[in-house]
N, C-alpha and C positions, 0 to 999 in steps of 0.2 A: 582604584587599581586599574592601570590600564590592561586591556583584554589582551590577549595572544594573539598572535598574526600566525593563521596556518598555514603554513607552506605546504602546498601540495602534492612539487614534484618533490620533495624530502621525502614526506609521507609514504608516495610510490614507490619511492627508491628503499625504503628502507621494508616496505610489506614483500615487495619482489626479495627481499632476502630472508623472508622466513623458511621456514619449512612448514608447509602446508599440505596436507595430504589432499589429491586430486587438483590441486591447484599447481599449473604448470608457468606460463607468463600472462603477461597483459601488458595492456598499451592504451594510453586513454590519448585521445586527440586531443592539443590545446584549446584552449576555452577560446571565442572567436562572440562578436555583440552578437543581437541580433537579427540582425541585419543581412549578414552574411551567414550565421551559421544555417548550417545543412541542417534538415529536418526530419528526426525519426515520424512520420504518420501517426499520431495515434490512431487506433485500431480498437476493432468489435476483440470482443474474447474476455478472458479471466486476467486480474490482474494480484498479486500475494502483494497485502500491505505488513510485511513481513517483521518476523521478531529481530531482535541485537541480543550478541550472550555480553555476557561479564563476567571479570573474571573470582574466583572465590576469595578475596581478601578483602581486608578491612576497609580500602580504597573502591572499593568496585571497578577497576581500569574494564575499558574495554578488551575482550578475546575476541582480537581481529581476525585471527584465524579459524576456530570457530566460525565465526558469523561468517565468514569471507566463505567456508566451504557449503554453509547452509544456503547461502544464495545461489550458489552454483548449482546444487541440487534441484533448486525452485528455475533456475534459470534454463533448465534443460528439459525439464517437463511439457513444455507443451503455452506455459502461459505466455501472456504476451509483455510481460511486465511486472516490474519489480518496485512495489512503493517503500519508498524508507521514509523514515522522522515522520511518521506518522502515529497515531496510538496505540498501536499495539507494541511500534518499536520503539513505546517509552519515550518518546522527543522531549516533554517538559521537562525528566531527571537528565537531560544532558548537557553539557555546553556546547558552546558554539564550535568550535576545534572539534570537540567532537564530532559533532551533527557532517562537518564537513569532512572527515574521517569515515565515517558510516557512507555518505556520498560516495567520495571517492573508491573506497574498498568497492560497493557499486558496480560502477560505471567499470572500472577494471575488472572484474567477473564478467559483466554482461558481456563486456566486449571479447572476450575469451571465446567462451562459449556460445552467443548468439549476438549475431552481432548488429541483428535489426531490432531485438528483445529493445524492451524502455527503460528508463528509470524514473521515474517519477518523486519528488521530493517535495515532503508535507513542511508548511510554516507554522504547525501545532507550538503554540504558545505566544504566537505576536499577538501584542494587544494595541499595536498602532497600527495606521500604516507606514511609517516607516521602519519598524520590526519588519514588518511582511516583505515589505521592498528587499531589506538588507539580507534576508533569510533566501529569496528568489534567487538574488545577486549571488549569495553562497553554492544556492544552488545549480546555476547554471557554469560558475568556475570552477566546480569539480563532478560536473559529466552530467548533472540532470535535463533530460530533456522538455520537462513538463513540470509548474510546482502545483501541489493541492492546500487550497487555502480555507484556512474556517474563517469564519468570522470573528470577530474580536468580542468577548462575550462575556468580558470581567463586567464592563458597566455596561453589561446589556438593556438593564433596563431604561437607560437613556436615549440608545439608539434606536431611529425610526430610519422608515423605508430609503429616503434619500442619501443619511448617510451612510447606509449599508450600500448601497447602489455605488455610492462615491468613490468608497471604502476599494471595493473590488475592481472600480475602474480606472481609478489611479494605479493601484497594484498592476493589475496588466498590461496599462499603458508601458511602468517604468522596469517594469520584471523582463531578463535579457528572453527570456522562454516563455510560452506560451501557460497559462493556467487553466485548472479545472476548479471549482467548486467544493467543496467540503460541508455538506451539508447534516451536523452531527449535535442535533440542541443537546443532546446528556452532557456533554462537556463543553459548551458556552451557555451554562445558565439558562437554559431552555428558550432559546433563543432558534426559533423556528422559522425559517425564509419560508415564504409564499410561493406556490409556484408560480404566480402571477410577477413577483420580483425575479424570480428567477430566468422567468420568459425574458424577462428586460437586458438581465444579464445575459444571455444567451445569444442575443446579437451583436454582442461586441467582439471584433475579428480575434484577437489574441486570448477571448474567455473559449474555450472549446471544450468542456464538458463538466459534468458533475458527477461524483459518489453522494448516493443515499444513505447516509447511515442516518436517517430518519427513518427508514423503514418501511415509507410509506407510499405501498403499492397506486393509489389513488392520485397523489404527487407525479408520481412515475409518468405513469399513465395520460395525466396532463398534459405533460412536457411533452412526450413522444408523441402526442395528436399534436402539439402547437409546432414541431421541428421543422415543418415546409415551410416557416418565419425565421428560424434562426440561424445564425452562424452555419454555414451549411457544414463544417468541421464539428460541430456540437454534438457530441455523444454524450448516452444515461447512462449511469449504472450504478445497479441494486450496491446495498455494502453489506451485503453477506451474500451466503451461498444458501442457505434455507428455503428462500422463496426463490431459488435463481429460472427456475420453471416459468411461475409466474411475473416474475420482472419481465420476460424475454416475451410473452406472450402477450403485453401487455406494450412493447416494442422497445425494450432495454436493449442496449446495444451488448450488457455483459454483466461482470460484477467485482465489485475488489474484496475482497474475504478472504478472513484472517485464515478462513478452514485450510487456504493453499499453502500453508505453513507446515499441514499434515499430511493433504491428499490433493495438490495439486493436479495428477491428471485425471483423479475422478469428477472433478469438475470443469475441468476443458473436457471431459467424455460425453458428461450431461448436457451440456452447454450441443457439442457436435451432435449427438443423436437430437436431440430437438430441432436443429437445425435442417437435418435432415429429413425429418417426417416422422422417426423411428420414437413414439408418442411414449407407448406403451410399455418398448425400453427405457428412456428417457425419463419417464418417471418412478420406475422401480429404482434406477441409481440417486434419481433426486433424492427420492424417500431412505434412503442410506443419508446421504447426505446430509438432508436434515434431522437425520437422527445423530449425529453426529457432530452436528453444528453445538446441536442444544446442548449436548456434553461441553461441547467447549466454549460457549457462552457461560455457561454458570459460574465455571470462573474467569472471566473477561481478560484480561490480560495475563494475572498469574496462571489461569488454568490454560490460555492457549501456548505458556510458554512451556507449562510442565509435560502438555501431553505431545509438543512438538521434541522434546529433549526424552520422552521417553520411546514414545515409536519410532523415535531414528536413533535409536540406541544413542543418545550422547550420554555424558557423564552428568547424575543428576545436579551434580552444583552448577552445570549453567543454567537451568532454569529458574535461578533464582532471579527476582527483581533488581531493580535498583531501589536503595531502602529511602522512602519507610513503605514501600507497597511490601506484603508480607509474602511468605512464601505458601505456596501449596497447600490446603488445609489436606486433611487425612481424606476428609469427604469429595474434596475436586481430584485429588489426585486418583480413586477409585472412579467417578465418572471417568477423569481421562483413560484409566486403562481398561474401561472394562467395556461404557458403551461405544467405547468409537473402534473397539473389536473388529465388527463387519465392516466397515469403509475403510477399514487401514487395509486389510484382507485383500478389499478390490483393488487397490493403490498399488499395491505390493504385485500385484499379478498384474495391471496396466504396467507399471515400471520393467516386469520381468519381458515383456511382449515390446517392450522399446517402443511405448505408444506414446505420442506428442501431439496427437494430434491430427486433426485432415486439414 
């Protein structure tokens, strides 16, 4: 069956005619190579690799409005950017039409609301490179500025250092936008880059940073002492908000975490007092923080959608998955509402204080 062709300006023209609460217009610039396109910076700070709803029937459609008014919320916070089709936002249950739909809706928000903010678009599920290529392609013709690429980790255990090196260097040669990194062995078969591969990666002009969702502060750490060698564009960052103290200490430029689905400016806060010297504040919020990570780690995807759908009051049925990921156990959804209590608190009184940030 041949695939569907998304049309994009359809797409816009038809989301500009909903009714969406808080959402008033947008305007997405045309897609341009690149060569010519203008370039958002990537940038130090927080970035929400954010959830997608769906709607409650049989089909699962996407609730574009929904998701369209949840970005706008993350997008005024304070963070620097907004990752879509990446793992929390479910990319594997999607199609393609879709993933470019989730894009687009995007890039129409950001530009609303912040018009320097990023978008960032993950190739979660290519397992060639030419997936990764066509996924990049997707994503820079409906407003991504940046794509985040894992590795290809179905037949990991075949692949050795060179064609992983290959892998990432063809992709960024032919991808219209510049890439980052996705460094995440739980979901490519445990499939672990070196930081010493990574160094390699890191001098290539159009590779310019990577997420940690490995974890690993010593990784980190690596990198940031080898960075007077790379891409002088090449940013780290942590892939949670837990350790976001010691990422940064350790010369993280920031983090991408799912927690800014909940409490975005409580972590652009921690992120600023740290930066500022304010040690001792800085890690009394952290330690909120990662008490509040851990709640929404334990249910990893469904639990960070359930306790983003309940502390912002939406309607429980969007927090469902896309099946067959299941819904909610009784026991995640008591972590989400019980320990993430105090940081939603502080969230809540940041939000009311109109804080984004210094």
């Amino acid at each position: 069956m041949a695939s569907r062709t998304f049309d994009r300006s359809d797409f816009i023209h038809k989301f500009l005619s909903l009714s969406i609460p808080c959402i008033d217009t947008f305007h997405l610039a045309p897609y341009t190579p690149h060569e010519t396109m203008p370039s958002r910076s990537l940038a130090d700070g927080i970035y929400s690799p954010t959830v997608v709803f769906f709607k409650d029937t049989p089909q699962q459609e996407l609730d574009i409005p929904t998701t369209a008014a949840h970005f706008e919320w993350q997008a005024k916070s304070g963070i620097k950017g907004i990752v879509v089709m990446g793992t929390t936002g479910e990319a594997v249950a999607l199609s393609r039409e879709e993933r470019n739909q989730v894009t687009a809706t995007a890039r129409a928000v950001v530009d609303k609301v912040n018009p320097s903010g990023l978008v960032i678009v993950g190739t979660v599920g290519a397992q060639s490179t030419l997936q990764a290529i066509e996924l990049c392609q997707d994503a820079a013709q409906n407003g991504g500025d940046y794509a985040l690429v894992l590795p290809p980790g179905y037949f990991a255990p075949a692949l050795n250092k060179e064609s992983i090196l290959g892998y990432y260097r063809d992709v960024a040669e032919a991808s219209p936008i510049p890439i980052l990194v996705y460094s995440y062995p739980g979901v490519c078969s445990g499939l672990d880059m070196s930081s010493e591969l990574i160094a390699e990666l890191a001098t290539h002009p159009r590779i310019v940073g990577i997420k940690h969702t490995d974890h690993n502060l010593g990784k980190i750490a690596r990198l940031t002492s080898l960075k007077p060698t790379f891409n002088s564009e090449f940013l780290v960052f942590g892939g949670a908000s837990d350790y976001l103290l010691s990422a940064l200490a350790v010369g993280a430029q920031g983090a991408i975490t799912g927690m800014a689905n909940v409490t975005p400016r409580a972590c652009v806060k921690a992120m600023d007092l740290w930066r500022a010297g304010k040690q001792d504040e800085a890690r009394e919020l952290a330690g909120a923080i990662s008490r509040g990570e851990w709640a929404l780690g334990k249910g990893w995807v469904t639990g960070t959608k359930y306790a983003t759908a309940y502390h912002r009051s939406l309607p429980p049925s969007v927090a469902y998955p896309r099946k067959p990921l299941p819904h909610a156990s009784e026991e995640q959804k008591k972590w989400a509402e019980t320990e993430l209590v105090e940081i939603v608190k502080i969230e809540r009184q940041l939000e009311a204080e109109g804080y984004t940030g210094v």
